[in-house]
VOTIMI-926579 format. One record per residue (C-alpha): residue number from 1; x negated, y negated, z. Coordinates in Angstrom, 2 decimals, padded with zeros to 5 digits. Each point is the difference from the previous one (the first is absolute). Example, Ala and Ser with C-alpha at 12.3 -4.5 7.8 and 13.67 -1.06 7.14 Angstrom:
% residues 2
NODE   i      xx      yy      zz
NODE   1 -012.30  004.50  007.80
NODE   2 -001.37 -003.44 -000.66
This chain:
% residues 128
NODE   i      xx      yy      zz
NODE   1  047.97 -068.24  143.50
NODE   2 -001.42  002.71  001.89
NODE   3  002.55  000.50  001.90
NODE   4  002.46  000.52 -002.98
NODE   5 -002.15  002.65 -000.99
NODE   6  000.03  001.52  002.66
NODE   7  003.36  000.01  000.84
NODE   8  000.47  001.39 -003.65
NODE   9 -001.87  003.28  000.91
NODE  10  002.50  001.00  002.44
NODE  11  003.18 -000.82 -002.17
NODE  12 -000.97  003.43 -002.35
NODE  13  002.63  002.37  000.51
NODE  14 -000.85  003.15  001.44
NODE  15  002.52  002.21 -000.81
NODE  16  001.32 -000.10  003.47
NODE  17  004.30 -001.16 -000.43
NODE  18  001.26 -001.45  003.83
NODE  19  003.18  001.36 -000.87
NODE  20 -001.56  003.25 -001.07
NODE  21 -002.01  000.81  003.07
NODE  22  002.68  001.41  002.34
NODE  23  001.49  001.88 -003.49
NODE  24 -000.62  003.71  000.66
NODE  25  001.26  001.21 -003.67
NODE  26 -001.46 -000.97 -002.88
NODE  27  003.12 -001.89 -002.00
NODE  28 -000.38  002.21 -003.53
NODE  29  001.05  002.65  002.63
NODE  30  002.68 -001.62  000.59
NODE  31  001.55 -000.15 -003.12
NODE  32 -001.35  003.73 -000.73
NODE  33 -002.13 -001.91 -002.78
NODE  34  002.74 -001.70 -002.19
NODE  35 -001.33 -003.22 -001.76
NODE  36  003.59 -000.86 -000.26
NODE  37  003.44  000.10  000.76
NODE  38  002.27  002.10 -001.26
NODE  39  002.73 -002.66 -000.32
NODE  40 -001.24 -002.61 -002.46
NODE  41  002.15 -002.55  000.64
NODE  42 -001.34 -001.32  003.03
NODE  43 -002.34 -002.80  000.03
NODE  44 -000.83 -002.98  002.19
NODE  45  003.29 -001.25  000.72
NODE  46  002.05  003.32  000.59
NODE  47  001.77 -000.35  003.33
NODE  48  000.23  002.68  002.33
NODE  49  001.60  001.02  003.05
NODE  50 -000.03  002.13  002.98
NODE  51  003.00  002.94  000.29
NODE  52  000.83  001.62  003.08
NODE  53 -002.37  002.87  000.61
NODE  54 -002.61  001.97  001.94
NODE  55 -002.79 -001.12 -000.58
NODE  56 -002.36  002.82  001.81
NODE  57 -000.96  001.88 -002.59
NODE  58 -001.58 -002.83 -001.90
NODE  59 -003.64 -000.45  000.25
NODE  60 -000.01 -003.81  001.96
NODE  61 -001.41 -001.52 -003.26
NODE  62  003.64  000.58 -001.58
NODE  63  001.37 -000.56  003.50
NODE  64 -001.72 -003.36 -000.43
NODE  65  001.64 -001.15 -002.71
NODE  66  003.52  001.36  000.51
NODE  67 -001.03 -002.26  003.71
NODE  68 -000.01 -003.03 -002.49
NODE  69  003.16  000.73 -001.80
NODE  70  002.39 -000.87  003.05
NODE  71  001.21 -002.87 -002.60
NODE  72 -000.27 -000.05 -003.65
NODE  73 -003.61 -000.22 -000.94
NODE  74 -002.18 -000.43 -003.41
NODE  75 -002.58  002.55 -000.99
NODE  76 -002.15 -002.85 -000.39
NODE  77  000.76 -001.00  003.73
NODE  78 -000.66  003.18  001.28
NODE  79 -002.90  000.41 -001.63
NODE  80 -001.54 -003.25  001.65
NODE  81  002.13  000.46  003.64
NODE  82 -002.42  003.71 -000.14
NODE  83 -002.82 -000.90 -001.38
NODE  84 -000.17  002.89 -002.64
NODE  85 -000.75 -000.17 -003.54
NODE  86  003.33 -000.99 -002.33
NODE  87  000.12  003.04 -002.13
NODE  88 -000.46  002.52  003.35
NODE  89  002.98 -001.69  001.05
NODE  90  001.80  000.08 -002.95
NODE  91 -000.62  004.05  000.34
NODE  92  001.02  000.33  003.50
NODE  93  003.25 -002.00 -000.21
NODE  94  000.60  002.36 -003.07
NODE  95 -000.66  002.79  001.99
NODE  96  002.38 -001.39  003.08
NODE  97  003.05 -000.66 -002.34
NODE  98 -000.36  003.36 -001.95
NODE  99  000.29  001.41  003.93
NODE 100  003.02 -001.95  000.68
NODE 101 -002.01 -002.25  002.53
NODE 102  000.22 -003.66 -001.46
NODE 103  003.11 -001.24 -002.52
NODE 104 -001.10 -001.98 -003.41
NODE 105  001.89 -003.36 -000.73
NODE 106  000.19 -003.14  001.14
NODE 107  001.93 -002.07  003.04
NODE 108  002.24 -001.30 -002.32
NODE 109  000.96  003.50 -001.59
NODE 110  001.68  000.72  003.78
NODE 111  003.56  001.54  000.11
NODE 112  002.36 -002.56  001.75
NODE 113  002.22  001.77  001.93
NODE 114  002.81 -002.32  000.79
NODE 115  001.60 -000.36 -003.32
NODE 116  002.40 -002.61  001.33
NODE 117 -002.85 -002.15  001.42
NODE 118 -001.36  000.04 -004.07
NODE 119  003.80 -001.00 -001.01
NODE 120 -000.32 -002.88  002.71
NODE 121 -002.87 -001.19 -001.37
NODE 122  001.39 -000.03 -003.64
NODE 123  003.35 -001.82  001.05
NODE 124 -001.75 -002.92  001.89
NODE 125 -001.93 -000.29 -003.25
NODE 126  002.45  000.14 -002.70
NODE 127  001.25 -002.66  002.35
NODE 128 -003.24 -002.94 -000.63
């Protein structure tokens, strides 16, 4: 039993984060203070993706997470792929697609662009 207790004494957190250590801005700068996104409709589940840009001028927290977005994503995902708190994320994809950074949808809500291939489809259908 002893040693359970003593084990127990070092499991008090410390306010040290791992992920935090190497962070060199605080994240409410980050977000310039919001507590939430501008855009109210995103939540957990609201897929995101990456759009052709230059990234440079992003601090690398945001380039982080436009990083992630290579393929449709969840909030929710992102939050746990970066280790930052759900509603900072939440703020900072708000922030990316208000810049024109990351496009709002979902895989499915992709624009086919062969129309015949979608007629194809239908035929050989209407055909079972």
């Amino acid at each position: 039993m002893a040693n359970l207790a003593g084990a127990m004494a070092y499991d008090v957190w410390d306010g040290d984060d791992e992920f935090a250590a190497g962070r060199l801005v605080p994240l409410y700068i980050l977000v310039n203070g919001q507590t939430s996104p501008r855009n109210t409709s995103l939540d957990l589940a609201t897929q995101v993706v990456a759009l052709p840009r230059d990234l440079n001028r992003l601090e690398p927290e945001y380039q982080d997470i436009v990083g992630r977005c290579g393929a449709w994503v969840s909030i929710a995902e992102l939050s746990a792929f970066l280790h930052l708190p759900l509603a900072i994320i939440k703020i900072m994809v708000d922030v990316l697609l208000e810049q024109g950074y990351l496009g709002i949808g979902a895989p499915a809500q992709q624009q086919i662009q062969d129309l015949r291939l979608l007629e194809t489809v239908l035929a050989g259908l209407e055909r079972l």
